[in-house]
N, C-alpha and C positions, 0 to 999 in steps of 0.2 A: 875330625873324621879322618884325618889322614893315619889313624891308628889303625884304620880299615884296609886289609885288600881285597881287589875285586869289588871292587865299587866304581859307576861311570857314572857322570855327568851326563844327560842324554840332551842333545840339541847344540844347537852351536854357544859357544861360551860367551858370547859379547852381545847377539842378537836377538834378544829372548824379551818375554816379558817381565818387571821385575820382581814382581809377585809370585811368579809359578816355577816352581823348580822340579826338575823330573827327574832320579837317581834309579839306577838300576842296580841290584846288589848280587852280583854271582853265587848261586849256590842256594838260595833260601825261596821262597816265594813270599811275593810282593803281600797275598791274604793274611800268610804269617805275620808279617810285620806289622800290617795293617792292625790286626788283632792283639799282638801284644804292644805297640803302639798305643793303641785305645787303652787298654787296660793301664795303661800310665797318665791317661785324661790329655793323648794328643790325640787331634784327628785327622789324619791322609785319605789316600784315597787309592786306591790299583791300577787306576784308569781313569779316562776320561767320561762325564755322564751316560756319554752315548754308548760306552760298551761295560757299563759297568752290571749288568746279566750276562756278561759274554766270558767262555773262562779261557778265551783264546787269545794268543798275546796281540798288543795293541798293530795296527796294519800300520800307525806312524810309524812308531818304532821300527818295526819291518823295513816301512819305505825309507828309511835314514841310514840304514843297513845294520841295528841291533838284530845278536840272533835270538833266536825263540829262546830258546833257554836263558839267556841274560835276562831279555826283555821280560820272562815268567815273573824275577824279581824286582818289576820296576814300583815303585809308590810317585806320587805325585805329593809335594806340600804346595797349597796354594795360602800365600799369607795377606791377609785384611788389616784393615787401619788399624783394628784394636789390639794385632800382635804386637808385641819387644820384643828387644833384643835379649831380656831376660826369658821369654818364651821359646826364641831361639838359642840362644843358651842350655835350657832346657831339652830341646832337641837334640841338641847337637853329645852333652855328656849321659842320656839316657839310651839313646842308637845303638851304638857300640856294642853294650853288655846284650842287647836282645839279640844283634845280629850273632852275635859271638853264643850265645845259647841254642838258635837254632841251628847254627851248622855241626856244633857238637850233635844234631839229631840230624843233621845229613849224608846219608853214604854217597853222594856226589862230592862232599867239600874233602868226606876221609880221604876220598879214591883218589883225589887232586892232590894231596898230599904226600901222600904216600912214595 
């Protein structure tokens, strides 16, 4: 992932659960991903249960001091006993090309660029 920029870690790095990982990806939205994600047979999520009808970015996030438009692109991986590290593998060199496809279809990532 480090072939990524504009991508944050969200929460403190040491203090966390070890299952749940929260990334935010500048530029794209979190549904995008989510969506072409699935379409590769991985499953994330946008958000937490509780605001997952809500299109409004997470108030965690908020209250940690992500801004709106980061946090827009946040996903959540929550991993279970029957993941590997072949599944994460999986993740990690399949990422990449999708984020990199949608921001070719974002005029915030051109205008950053530019």
């Amino acid at each position: 992932m480090s072939s990524v920029d504009h991508i944050y870690l969200n929460g403190h790095p040491e203090k966390r659960l070890p299952n749940n990982v929260n990334i935010s990806i500048e530029y794209v939205e979190g549904e995008s991903i989510l969506l072409f994600l699935d379409m590769k047979g991985i499953a994330v999520s946008s958000g937490s249960a509780c605001t997952s009808r809500s299109l409004k970015s997470s108030h965690v996030l908020s209250a940690i001091g992500v801004d709106d438009a980061v946090a827009q692109g946040s996903i959540l991986f929550s991993l279970g006993i029957d993941n590997s590290e072949e599944h994460i593998e999986y993740v990690l060199e399949t990422l990449p090309p999708i984020i990199k496809r949608l921001r070719e279809m974002s005029p915030l990532y051109e205008d950053s660029q530019a």
